[in-house]
KEKE-3310 file (N, C-alpha, C; in steps of 0.2 Angstrom, whole numbers, plus 5000, padded with zeros to 4 digits):
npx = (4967:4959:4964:4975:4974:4965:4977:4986:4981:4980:4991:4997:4988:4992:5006:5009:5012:5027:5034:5037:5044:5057:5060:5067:5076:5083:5083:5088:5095:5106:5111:5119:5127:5135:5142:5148:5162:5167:5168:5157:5153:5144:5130:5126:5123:5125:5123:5111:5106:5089:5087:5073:5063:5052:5035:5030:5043:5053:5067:5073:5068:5071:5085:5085:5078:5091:5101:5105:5105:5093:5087:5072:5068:5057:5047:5032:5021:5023:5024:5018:5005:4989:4975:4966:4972:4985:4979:4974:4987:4994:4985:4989:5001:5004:4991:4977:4974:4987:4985:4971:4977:4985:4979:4969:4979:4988:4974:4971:4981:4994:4994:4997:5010:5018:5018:5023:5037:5042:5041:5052:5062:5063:5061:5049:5046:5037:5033:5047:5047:5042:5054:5061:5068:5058:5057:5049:5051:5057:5066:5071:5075:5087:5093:5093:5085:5096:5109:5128:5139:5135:5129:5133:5130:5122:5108:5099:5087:5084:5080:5087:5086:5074:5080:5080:5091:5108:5119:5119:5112:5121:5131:5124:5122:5137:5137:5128:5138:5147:5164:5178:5176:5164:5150:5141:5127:5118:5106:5102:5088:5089:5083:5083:5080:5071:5060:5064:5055:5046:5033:5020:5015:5026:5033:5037:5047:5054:5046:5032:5026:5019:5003:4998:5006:5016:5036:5050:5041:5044:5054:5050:5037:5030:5016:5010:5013:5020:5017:5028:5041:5057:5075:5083:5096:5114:5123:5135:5137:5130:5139:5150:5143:5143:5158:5161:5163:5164:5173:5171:5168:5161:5155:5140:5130:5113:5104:5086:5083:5096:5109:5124:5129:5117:5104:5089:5074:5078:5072:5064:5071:5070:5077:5068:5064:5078:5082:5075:5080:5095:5103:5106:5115:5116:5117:5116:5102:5100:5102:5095:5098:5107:5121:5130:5141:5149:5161:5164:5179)
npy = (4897:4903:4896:4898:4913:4914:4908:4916:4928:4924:4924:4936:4942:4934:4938:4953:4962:4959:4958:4970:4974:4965:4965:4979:4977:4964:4962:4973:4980:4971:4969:4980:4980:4969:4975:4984:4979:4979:4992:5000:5010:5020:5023:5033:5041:5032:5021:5010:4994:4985:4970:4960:4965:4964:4966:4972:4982:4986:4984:4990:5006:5008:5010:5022:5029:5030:5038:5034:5031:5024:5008:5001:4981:4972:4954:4959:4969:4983:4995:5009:5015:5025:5018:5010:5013:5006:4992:4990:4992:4980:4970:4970:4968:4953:4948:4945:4936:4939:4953:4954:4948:4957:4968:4966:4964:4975:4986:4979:4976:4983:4994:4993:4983:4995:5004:4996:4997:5007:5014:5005:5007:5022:5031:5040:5032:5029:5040:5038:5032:5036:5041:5031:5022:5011:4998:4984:4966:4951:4944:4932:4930:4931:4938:4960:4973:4985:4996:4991:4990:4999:4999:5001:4993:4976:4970:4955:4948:4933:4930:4920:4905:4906:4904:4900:4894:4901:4901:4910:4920:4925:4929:4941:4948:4950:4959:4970:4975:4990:4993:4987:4984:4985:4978:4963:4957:4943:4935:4918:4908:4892:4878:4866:4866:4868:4876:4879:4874:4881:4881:4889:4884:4882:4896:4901:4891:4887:4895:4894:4881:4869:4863:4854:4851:4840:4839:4844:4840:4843:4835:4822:4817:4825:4831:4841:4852:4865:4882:4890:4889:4883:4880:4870:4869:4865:4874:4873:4873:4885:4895:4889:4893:4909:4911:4910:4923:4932:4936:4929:4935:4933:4917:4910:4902:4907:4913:4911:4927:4932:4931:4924:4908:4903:4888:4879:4872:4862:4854:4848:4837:4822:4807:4797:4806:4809:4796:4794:4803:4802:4804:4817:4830:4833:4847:4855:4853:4860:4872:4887:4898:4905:4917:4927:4937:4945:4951:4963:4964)
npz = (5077:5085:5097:5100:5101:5114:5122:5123:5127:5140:5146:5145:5154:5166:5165:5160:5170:5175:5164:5161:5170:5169:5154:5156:5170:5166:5154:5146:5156:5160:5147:5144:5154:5151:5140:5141:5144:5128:5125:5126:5134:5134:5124:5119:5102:5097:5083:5079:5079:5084:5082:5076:5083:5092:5097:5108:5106:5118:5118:5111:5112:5125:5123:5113:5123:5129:5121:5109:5090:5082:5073:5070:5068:5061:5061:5059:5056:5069:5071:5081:5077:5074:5080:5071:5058:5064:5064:5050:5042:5047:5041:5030:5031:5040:5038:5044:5057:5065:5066:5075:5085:5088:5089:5101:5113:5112:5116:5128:5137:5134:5141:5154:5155:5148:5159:5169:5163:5160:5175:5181:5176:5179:5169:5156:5143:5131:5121:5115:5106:5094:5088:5084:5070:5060:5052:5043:5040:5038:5051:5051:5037:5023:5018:5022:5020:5021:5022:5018:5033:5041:5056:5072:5083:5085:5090:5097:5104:5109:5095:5089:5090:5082:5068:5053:5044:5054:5046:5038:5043:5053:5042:5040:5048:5049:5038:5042:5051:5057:5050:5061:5075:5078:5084:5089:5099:5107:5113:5117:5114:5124:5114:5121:5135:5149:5147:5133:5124:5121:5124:5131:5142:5151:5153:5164:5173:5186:5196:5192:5186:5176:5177:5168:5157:5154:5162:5148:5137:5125:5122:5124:5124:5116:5116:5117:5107:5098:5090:5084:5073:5078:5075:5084:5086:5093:5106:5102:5088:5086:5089:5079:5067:5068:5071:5059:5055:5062:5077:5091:5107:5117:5125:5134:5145:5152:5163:5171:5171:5165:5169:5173:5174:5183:5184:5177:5182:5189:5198:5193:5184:5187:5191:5182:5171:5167:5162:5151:5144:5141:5129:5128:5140:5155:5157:5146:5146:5157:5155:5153:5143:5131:5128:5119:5112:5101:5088:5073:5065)
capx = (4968:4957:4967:4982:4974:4966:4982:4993:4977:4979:4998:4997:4984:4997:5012:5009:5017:5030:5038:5038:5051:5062:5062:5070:5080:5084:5086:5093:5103:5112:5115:5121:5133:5139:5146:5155:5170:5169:5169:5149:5150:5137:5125:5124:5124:5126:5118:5109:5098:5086:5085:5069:5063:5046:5027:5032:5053:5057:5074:5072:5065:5077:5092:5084:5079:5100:5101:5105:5099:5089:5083:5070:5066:5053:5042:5027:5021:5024:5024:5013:5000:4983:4974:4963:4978:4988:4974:4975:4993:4996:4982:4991:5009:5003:4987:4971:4977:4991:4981:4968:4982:4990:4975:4970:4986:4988:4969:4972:4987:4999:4995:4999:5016:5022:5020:5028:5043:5042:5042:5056:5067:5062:5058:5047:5049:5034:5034:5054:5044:5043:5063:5063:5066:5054:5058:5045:5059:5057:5073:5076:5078:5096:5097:5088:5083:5098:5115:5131:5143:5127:5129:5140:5130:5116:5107:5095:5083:5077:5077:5090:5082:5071:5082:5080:5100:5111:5126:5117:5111:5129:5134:5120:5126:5143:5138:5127:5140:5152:5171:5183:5175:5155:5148:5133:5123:5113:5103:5097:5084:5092:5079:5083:5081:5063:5055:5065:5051:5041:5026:5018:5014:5031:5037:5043:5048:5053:5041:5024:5028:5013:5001:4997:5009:5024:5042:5051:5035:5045:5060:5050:5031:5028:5010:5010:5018:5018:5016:5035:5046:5064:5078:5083:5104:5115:5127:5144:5132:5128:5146:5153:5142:5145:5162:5164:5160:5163:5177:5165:5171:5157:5149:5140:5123:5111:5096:5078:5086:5098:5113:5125:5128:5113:5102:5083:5072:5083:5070:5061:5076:5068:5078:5065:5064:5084:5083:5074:5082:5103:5105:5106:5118:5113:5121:5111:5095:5097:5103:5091:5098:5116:5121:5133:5145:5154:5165:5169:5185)
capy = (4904:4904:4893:4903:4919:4913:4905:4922:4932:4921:4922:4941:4943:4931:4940:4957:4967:4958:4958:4976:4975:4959:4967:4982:4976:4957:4962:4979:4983:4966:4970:4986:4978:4966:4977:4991:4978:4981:4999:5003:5012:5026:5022:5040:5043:5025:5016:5002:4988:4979:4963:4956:4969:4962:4970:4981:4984:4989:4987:5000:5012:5009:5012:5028:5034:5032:5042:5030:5031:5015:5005:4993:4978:4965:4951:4960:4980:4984:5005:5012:5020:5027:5009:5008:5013:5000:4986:4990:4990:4973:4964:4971:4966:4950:4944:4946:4935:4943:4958:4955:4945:4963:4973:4963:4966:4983:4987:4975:4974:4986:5001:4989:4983:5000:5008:4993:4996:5015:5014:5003:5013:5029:5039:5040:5030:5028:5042:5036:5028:5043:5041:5025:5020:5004:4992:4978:4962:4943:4942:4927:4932:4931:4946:4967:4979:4989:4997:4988:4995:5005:5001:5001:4988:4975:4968:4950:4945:4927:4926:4918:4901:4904:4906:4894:4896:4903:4902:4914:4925:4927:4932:4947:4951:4956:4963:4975:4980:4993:4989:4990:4984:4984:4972:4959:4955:4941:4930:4911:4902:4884:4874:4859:4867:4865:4882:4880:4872:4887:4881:4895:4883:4882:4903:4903:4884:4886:4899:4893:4875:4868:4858:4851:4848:4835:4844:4844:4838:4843:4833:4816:4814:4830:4831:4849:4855:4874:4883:4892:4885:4883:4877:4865:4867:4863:4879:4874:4873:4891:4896:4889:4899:4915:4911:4911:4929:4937:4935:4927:4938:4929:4913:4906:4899:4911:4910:4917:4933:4935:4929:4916:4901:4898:4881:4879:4865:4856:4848:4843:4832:4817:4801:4795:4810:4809:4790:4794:4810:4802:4807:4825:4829:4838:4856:4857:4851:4863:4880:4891:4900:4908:4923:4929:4942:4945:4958:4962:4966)
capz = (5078:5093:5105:5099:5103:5122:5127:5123:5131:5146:5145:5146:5158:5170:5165:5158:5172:5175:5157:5159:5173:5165:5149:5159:5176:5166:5147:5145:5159:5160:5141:5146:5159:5146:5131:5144:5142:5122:5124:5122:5140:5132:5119:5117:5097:5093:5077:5084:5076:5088:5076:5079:5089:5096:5096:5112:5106:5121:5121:5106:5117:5130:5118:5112:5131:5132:5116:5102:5085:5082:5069:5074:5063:5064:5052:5058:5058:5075:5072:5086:5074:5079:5080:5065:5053:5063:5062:5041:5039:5051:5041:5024:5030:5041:5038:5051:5064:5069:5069:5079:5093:5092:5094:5108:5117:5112:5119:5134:5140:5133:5146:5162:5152:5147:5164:5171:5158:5163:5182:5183:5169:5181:5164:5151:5137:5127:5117:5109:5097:5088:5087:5081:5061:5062:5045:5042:5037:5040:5054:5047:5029:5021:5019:5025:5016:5027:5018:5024:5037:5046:5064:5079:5087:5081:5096:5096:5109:5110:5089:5085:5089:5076:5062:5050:5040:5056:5044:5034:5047:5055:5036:5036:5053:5048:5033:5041:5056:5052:5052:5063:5081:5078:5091:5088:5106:5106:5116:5111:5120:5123:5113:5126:5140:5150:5143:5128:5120:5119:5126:5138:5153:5155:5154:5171:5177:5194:5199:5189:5185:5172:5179:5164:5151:5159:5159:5145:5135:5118:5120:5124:5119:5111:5114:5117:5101:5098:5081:5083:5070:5081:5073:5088:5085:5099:5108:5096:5080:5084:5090:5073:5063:5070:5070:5052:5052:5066:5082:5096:5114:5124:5121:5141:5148:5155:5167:5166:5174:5162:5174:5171:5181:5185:5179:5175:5181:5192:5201:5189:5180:5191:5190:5177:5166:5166:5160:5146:5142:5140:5125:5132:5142:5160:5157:5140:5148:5161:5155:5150:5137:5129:5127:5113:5113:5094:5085:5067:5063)
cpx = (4965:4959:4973:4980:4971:4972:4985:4987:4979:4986:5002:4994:4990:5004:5014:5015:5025:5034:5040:5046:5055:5063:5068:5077:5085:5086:5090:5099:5107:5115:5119:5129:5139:5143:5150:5160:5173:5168:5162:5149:5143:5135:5124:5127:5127:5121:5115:5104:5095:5081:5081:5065:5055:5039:5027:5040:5054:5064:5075:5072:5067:5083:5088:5082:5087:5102:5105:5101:5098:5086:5081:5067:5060:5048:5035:5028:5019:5023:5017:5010:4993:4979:4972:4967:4985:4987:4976:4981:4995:4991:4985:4998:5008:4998:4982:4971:4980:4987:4977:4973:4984:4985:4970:4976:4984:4980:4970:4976:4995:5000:4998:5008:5018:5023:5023:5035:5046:5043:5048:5062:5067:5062:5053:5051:5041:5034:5044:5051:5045:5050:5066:5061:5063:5052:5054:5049:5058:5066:5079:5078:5085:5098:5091:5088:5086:5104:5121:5135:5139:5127:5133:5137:5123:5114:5099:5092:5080:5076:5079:5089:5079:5073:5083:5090:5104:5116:5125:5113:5118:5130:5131:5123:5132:5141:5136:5132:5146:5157:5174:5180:5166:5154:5142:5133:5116:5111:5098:5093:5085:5085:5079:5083:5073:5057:5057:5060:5045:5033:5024:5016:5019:5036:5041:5043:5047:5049:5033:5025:5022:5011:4996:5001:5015:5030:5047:5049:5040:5053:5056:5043:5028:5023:5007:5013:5014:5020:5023:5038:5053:5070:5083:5092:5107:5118:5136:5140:5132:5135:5149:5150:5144:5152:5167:5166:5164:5170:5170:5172:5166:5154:5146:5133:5121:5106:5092:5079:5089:5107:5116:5124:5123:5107:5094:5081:5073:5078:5066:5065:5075:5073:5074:5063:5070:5086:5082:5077:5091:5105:5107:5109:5116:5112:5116:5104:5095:5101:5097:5091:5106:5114:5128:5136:5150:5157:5167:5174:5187)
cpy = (4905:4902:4899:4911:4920:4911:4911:4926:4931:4922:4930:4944:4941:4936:4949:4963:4967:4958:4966:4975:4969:4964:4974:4981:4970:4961:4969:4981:4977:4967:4977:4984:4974:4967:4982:4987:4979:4986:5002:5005:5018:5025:5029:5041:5038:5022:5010:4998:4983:4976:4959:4958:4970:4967:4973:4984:4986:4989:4991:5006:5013:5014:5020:5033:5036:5035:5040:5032:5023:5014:5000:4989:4971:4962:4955:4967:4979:4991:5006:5019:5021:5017:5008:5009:5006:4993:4984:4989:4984:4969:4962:4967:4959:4947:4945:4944:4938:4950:4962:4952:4954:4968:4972:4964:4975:4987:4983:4976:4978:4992:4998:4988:4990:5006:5005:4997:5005:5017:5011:5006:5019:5035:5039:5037:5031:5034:5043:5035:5030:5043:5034:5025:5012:5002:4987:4973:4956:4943:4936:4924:4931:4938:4953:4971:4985:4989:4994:4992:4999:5004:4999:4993:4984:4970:4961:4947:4940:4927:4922:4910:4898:4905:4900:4893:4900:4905:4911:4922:4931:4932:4938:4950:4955:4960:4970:4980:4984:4989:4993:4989:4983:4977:4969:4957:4951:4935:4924:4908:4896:4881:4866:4862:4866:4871:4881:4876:4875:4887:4885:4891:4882:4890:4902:4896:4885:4887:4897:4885:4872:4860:4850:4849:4845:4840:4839:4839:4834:4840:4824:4816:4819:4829:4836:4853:4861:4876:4888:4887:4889:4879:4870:4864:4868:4871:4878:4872:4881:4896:4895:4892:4907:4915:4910:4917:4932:4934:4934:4929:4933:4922:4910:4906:4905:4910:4913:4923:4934:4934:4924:4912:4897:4894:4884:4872:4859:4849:4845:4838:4826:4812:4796:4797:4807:4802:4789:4798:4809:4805:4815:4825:4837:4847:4857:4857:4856:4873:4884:4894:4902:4915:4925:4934:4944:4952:4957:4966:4971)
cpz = (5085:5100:5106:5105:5113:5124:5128:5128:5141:5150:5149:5154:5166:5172:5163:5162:5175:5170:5158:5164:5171:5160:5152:5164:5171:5158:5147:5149:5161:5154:5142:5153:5155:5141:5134:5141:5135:5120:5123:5132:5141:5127:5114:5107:5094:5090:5081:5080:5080:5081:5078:5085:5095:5094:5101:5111:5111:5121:5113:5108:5122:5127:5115:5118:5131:5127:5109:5097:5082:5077:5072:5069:5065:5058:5054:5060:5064:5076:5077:5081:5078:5077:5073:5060:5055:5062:5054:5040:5043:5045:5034:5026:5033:5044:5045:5056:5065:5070:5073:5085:5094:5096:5099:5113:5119:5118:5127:5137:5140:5139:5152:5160:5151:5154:5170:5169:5164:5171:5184:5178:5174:5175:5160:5145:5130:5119:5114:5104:5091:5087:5083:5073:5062:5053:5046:5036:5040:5044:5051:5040:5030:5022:5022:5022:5019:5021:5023:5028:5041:5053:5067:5081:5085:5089:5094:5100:5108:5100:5088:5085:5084:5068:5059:5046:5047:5053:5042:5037:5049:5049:5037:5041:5053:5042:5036:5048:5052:5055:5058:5071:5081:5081:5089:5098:5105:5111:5113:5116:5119:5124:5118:5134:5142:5147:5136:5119:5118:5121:5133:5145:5156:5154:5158:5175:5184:5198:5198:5185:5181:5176:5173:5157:5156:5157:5153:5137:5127:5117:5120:5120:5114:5110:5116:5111:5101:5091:5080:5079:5075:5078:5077:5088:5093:5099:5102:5089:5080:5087:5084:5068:5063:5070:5064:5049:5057:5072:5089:5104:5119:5123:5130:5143:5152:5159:5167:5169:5170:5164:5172:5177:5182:5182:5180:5176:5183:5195:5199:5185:5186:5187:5181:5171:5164:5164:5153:5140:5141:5134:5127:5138:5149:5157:5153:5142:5153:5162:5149:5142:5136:5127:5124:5114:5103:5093:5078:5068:5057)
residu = (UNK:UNK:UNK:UNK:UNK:UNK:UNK:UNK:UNK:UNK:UNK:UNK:UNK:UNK:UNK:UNK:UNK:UNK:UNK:UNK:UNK:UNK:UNK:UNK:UNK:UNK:UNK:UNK:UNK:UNK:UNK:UNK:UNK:UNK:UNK:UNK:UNK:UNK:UNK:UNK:UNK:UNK:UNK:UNK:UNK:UNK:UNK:UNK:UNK:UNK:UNK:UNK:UNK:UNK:UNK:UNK:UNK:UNK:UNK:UNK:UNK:UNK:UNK:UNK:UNK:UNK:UNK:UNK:UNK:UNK:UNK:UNK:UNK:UNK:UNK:UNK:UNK:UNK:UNK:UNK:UNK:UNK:UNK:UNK:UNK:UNK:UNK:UNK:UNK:UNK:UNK:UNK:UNK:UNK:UNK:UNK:UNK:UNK:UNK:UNK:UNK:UNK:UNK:UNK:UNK:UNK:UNK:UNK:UNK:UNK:UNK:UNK:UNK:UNK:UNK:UNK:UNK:UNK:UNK:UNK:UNK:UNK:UNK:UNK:UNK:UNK:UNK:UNK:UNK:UNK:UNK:UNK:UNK:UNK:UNK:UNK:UNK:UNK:UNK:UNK:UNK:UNK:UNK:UNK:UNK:UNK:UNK:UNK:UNK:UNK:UNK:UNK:UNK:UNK:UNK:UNK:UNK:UNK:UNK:UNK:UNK:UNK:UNK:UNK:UNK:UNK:UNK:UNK:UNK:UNK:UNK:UNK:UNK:UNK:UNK:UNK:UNK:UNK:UNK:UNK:UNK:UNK:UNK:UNK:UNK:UNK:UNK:UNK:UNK:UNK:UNK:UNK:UNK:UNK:UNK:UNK:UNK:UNK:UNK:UNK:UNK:UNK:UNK:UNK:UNK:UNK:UNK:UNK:UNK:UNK:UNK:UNK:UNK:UNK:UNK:UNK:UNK:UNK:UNK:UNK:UNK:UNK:UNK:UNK:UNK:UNK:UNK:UNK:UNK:UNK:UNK:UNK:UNK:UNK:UNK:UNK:UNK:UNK:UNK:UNK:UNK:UNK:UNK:UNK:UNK:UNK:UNK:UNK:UNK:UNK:UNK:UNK:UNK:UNK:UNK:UNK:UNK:UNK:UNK:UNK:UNK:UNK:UNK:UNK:UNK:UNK:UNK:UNK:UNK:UNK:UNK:UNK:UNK:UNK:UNK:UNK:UNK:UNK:UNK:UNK:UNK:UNK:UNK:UNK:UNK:UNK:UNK:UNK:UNK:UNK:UNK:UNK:UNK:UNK:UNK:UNK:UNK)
# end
């Protein structure tokens, strides 16, 4: 518990005000670029479910800034209550570590993040929150305690890596969009890529390179392992599941921006890593993440 909670402090403290603009410039308004072609050119009084909606949601609070109605869901209580009600309901719904990580953050960290988030959005968002319906739901349940056909558009940041069953996620997916065009949006972090192995000294490769873990630690010696369970499936593994369920409009590599094209980690793909590492094929080892695009029908 306590390595846990100095690494994420340390993690924070490094990264705090940066998240605030990525989570803005890099996640929302590239997803906002992405779904104009399938006709979401206004969010304005669209259903939305940020699946997996994180401990600051913002792109909850983005989407109801654009005047969505939002459900945001997540495995841990996330609601922005006064602290000592939120301390007691986090320790009830996931246990005291998570609740002292949160309220640590929250005390620490959250004020520099959110006025990040705010300053580069140019509005007020903090109080959305009050707008947001906030569900407590293991993401990677089979199923949501949500009715089906409920939203226009169900949106996934960075979870779906951790889903143990994809098949069965995709299935809950269509269930809970409406018919007739409802769009899923979602972002995977490619477990083979050089961050894709979740360990915080490699966040930002190119930029902050880990002077102490080797690259791509968790594809050779694993002697950094990290306490995320990740499923580890390739990009046509998690194509074919969604594809059982849903008409797949986008499926294509992303970079830590959010951009296609571009790779991750080039220059650490040395001769000698890249010996060890055949099995894996460059592209995979060196794209960040995927990014998904779906429609039911």
């Amino acid at each position: 518990m306590f390595r846990e909670i100095r690494e994420l402090i340390s993690y924070h403290k490094k990264y705090g005000r940066r998240f605030g603009e990525h989570d803005c410039k890099n996640v929302f308004e590239k997803f906002r670029k992405d779904i104009i072609p399938v006709g979401f050119e206004n969010l304005k009084g669209k259903r939305i479910l940020d699946l997996g909606c994180g401990q600051r949601f913002p792109f909850a609070l983005q989407c109801v800034g654009a005047g969505a109605n939002v459900t945001a869901l997540d495995l841990d209580y996330v609601k922005p209550d006064i602290l000592p009600l939120a301390f007691l309901r986090t320790v009830k719904y996931n246990g005291l570590k998570r609740a002292c990580k949160s309220l640590l953050r929250r005390l620490l960290f959250d004020g520099t993040y959110y006025d990040s988030l705010e300053s580069v959005a140019g509005k007020p968002l903090r109080d959305c929150c009050f707008r947001i319906n906030f569900i407590v739901a293991d993401p990677h349940a089979e199923s949501y305690p949500l009715p089906s056909n409920s939203f226009d558009l169900i949106a996934s940041n960075a979870v779906i890596e951790h889903v143990d069953n994809v098949f069965r996620f995709a299935a809950e997916i269509c269930r809970l969009l409406r018919r007739g065009g409802g769009i899923f949006y979602g972002t995977i972090h490619n477990f083979y890529s050089l961050s894709g192995g979740h360990n915080l000294e490699w966040a930002f490769p190119d930029e902050q390179p880990s002077q102490k873990v080797s690259p791509w630690d968790h594809l050779r010696d694993n002697r950094f392992p990290i306490w995320a369970p990740l499923n580890k499936l390739l990009p046509e593994e998690y194509q074919n599941a969604f594809s059982e369920h849903l008409d797949i409009l986008l499926f294509e590599g992303r970079d830590i921006n959010h951009d296609p094209g571009g790779l991750e980690g080039k220059s650490f793909l040395t001769p000698e890593i890249a010996a060890e590492l055949t099995a894996y094929p460059q592209e995979l080892l060196l794209n960040r993440s995927w990014c998904i695009v779906a429609q039911k029908n």
